[in-house]
N, C-alpha and C positions, 0 to 999 in steps of 0.2 A: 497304374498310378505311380508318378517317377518320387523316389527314394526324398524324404526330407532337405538331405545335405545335395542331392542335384538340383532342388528347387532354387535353395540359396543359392548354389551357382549360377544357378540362369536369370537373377532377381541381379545380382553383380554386375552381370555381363550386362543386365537390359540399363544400368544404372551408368555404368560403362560407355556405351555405347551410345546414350542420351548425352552424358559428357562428353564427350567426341566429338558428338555432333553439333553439339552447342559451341564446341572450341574452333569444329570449322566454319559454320554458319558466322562468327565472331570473326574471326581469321578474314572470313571474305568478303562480311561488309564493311570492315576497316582496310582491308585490302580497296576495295573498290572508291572508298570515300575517301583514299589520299589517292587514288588514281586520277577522280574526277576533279581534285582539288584545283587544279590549275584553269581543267574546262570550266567548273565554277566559276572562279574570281575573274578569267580573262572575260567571261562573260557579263558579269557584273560590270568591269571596268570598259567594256564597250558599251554598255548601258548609260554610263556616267558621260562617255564623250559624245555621244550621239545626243545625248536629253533624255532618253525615256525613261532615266533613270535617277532622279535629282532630289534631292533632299537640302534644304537651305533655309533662309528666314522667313521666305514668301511662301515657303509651302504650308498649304493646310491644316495645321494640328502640329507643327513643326514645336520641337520643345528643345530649348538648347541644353547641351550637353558639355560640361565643363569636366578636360581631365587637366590636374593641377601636375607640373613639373614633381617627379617622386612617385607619383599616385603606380602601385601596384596593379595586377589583371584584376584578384580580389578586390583591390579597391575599388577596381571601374565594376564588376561585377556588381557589388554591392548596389552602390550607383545607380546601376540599371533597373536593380530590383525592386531599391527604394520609390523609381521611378514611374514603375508600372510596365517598364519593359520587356523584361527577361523575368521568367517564373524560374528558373532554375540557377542560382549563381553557379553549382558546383561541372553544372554543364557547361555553361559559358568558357568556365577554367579552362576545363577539359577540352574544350572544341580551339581553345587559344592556344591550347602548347599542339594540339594537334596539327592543325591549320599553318602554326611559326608563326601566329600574330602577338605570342607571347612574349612582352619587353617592346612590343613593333609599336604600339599605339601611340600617337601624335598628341603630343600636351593641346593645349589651346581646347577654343570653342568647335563645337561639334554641332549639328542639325539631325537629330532622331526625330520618327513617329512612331505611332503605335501599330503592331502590327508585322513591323518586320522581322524576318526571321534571325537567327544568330548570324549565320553565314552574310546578311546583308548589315549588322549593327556591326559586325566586328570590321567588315572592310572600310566601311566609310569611317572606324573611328581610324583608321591606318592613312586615312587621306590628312593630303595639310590641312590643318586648322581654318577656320576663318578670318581675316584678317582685313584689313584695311589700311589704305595707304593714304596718310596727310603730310602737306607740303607748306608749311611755317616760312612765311618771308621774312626776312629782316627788317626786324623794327620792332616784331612782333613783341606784345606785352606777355604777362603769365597768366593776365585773366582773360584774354585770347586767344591765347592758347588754350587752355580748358577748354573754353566754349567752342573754337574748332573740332577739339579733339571729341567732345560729347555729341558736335555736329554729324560726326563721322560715325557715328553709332558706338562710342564707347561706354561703360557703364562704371566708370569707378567712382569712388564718391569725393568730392571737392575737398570737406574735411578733411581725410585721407590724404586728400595731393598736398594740402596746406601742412598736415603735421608732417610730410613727407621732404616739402621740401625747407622747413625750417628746423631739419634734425640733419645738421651737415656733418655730426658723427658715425651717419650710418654710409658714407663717401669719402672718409679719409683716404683711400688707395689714392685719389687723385690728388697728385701735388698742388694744384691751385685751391683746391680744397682747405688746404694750410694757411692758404695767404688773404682768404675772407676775413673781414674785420665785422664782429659782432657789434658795429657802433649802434647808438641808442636812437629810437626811431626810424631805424633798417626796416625795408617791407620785409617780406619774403627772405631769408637769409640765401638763395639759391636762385633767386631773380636775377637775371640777365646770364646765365652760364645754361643755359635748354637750349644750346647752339640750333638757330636755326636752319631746317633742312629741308630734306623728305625722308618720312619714316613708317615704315609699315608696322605694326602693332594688332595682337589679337586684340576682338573684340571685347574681352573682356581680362587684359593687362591690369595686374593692377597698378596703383601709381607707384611704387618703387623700382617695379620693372620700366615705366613709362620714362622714369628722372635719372635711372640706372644708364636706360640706353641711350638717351641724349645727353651726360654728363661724359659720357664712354666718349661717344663721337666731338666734343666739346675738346677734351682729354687730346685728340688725337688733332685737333687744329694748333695746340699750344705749342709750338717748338720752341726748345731747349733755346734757341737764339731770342725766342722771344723773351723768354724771361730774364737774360743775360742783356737785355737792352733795356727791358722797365729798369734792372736793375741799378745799371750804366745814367737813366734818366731821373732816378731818383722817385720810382714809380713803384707799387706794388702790384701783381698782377691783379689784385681787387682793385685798384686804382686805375690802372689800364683798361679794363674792361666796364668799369663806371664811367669813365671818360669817353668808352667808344661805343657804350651808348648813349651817349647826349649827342654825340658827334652823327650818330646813325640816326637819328630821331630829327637835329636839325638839316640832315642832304643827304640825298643817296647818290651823288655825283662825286665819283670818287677824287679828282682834282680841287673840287668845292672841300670834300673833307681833310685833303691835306692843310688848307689854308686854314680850316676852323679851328682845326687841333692847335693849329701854330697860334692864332686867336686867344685860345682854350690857356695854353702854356706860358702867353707871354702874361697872360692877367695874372696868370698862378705864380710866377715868378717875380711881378712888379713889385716894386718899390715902392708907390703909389698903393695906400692902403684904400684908395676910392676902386680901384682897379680889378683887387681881389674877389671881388665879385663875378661869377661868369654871365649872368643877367641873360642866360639859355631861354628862352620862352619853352624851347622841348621839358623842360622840367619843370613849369607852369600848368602844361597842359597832362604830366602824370599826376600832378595834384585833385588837377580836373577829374580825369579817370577813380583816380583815389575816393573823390568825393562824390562819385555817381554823377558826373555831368561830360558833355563831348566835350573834347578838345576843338578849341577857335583857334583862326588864324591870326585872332586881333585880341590880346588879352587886355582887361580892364585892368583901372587901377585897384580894383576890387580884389582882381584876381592876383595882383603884386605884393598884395598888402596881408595874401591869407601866412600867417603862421605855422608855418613846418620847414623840420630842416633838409629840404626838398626844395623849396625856395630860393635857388641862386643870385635872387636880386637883394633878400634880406641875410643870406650866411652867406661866408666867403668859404673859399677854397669847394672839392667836390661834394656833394650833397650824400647820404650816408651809403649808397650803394645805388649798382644799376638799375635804370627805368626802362628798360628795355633788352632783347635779345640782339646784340650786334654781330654783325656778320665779320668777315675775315679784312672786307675791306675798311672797314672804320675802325675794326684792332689793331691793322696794322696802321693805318694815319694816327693813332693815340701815338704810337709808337716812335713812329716816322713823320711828324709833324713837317712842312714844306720848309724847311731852310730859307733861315734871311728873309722871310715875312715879318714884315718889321708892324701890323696891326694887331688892333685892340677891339675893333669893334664889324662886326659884320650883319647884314642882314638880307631878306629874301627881295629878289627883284622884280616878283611878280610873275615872271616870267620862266619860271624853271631852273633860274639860277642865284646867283648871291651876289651882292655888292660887299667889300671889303673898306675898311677906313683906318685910317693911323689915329683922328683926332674925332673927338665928340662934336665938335660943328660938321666936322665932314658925312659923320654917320648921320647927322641930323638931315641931312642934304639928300642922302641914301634913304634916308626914310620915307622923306617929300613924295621922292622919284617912285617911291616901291607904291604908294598910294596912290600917286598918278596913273602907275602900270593897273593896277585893280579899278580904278575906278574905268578907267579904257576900255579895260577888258570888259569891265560888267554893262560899259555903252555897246559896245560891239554884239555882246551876246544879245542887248534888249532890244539895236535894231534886228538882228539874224532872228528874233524869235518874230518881233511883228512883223517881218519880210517873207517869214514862216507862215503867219496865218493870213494874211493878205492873199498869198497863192491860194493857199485853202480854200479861202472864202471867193477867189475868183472862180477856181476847179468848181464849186456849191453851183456858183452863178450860170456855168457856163454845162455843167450837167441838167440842170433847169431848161 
């Protein structure tokens, strides 16, 4: 029988020796699982380029996954667990700083299911976000915007964009930002500066980031000579940009634009208080818009007669801010209006371009013509449509 005090030795040793073992057994499958780590994830990421390995909106049980700019591993952990995810946040942690996905993970929208493992939730959240790319033409209004951008799969809320973009204190950094004029009956106080482009946006931006990054890119069209020329013309650049969207709204022909502006300027300048009118129909038909109905080619006297100072054929001078998003080239015709354009009055020719006039009989004369051009056209299309089903109807006959 071995002695009391050798027992307890050998009770140490066995205690001992189980720690050891446990610290190498530990040792070596942390050793092995940062060896395999690369053959993991390279494998994963050839899974993701081949397809057999995809996670998206279309997937089955697909549940999106939003990590917010700031958002901690804990955070997204959290998240996960809230979601039905991950059973363990403290292991997620752990596997994050193991792995180096620690701080690595991708703001924006994400695509999870149920079911996958840590090692496949932490790589896909280290992929780019999802996002989507919309292309805004010039002209484009702000409630067409919206409706493009919700086209596109975005999900922020309208409210939201509206108190977003009539709080122009949360955009002071941008110097045109200064020179908006809070006049009374202003839509939108940030309408017409969401510089039309192409912009790619997560799926779920919200509207600050959405008006941040098109004010940004807006920011970066304004050159310093631009404003040293509104300034030169007796123009503010809220005025400039109001002016070059009427100008954008009535021709996207940039030669037609220089002559309107001059148009635009000479009315603003006359001497003739009947003059001071700009009598824009493009400012007609954002009325239209305004009041839930399309814009017509052919405005009523109904439609001349509505009250708002929007109205350039009832208020003189510009109407209280931009109807539209103009591009670079009607900015700079506000700017640069065609020299020694000695008219007053302009209108469409039917045909894709503009007639010009010095005098009101003359415009009167341009009008004639522009309705001649339409009514032509609308003969032309109605023989081409019955010369259309004539064939039709012989092809019927001649199948028979």
């Amino acid at each position: 029988m071995l002695p009391k005090k050798l027992k307890v030795v050998f009770r140490l040793l066995f205690v001992l020796l189980l720690v050891v073992g446990f610290m190498i057994t530990g040792v070596y499958v942390g050793y092995n699982y940062v060896i395999n780590h690369e053959e993991r994830f390279n494998e994963l990421q050839a899974s993701i380029d081949d397809g057999s390995f995809q996670v998206d909106m279309n997937t089955e049980g697909a549940i999106p996954f939003v990590i917010r700019t700031g958002d901690m591993t804990s955070d997204i952990a959290d998240k996960l667990y809230e979601l039905g995810l991950i059973d363990n946040t403290f292991m997620f942690s752990l596997l994050s700083k193991v792995n180096g996905f620690d701080g690595a993970y991708q703001a924006g929208t994400h695509y999870l299911i149920a079911g996958l493992d840590y090692d496949e939730i932490m790589f896909l959240l280290t992929q780019k976000s999802v996002s989507v790319t919309v292309t805004f033409p010039e002209g484009i209004t702000y409630e067409e915007m919206k409706a493009k951008l919700h086209e596109a799969g975005l999900t922020f809320s309208d409210e939201e964009m509206d108190q977003c973009m009539d709080s122009p204190n949360l955009f002071t950094d941008y110097r045109f930002v200064s020179q908006i004029a809070l006049t009374e009956g202003r839509d939108h106080v940030l309408s017409g500066y969401l510089f039309p482009d192409t912009y790619e946006f997560d799926l779920n931006a919200s509207p600050l980031t959405i008006v941040s990054t098109m004010l940004n890119n807006t920011e970066t069209k304004l050159y310093d000579e631009y404003y040293e020329r509104a300034e030169a013309i007796g123009l503010s650049m809220d005025e400039v940009i109001t002016l070059a969207s009427i100008i954008q709204s009535e021709s996207s022909n940039i030669t037609d634009m220089m002559y309107i502006s001059a148009v635009f300027r000479n009315r603003l300048n006359s001497d003739d208080e009947s003059l001071r009118y700009l009598g824009s129909d493009a400012t007609i038909n954002f009325i239209r818009r305004m009041n839930g109905m399309e814009p017509t080619l052919s405005v009523t006297a109904a439609d001349l007669a509505v009250d708002s100072p929007y109205n350039t054929y009832t208020h003189q001078g510009l109407p209280p801010g931009p109807i539209c998003m103009p591009g670079v080239d009607a900015i700079q015709a506000a700017l640069y209006p065609e020299p020694n354009a000695n008219y007053y009055y302009f209108c469409s020719d039917g045909l894709g371009g503009t007639y010009f006039a010095v005098t009101l009989s003359e415009h009167e004369a341009n009008v004639a013509r522009y309705e001649e051009n339409l009514a032509a056209a609308a003969n032309n299309e109605q023989i081409a449509t019955e010369e259309t089903t004539d064939e039709t109807i012989a092809e019927g006959v001649d199948g028979n």
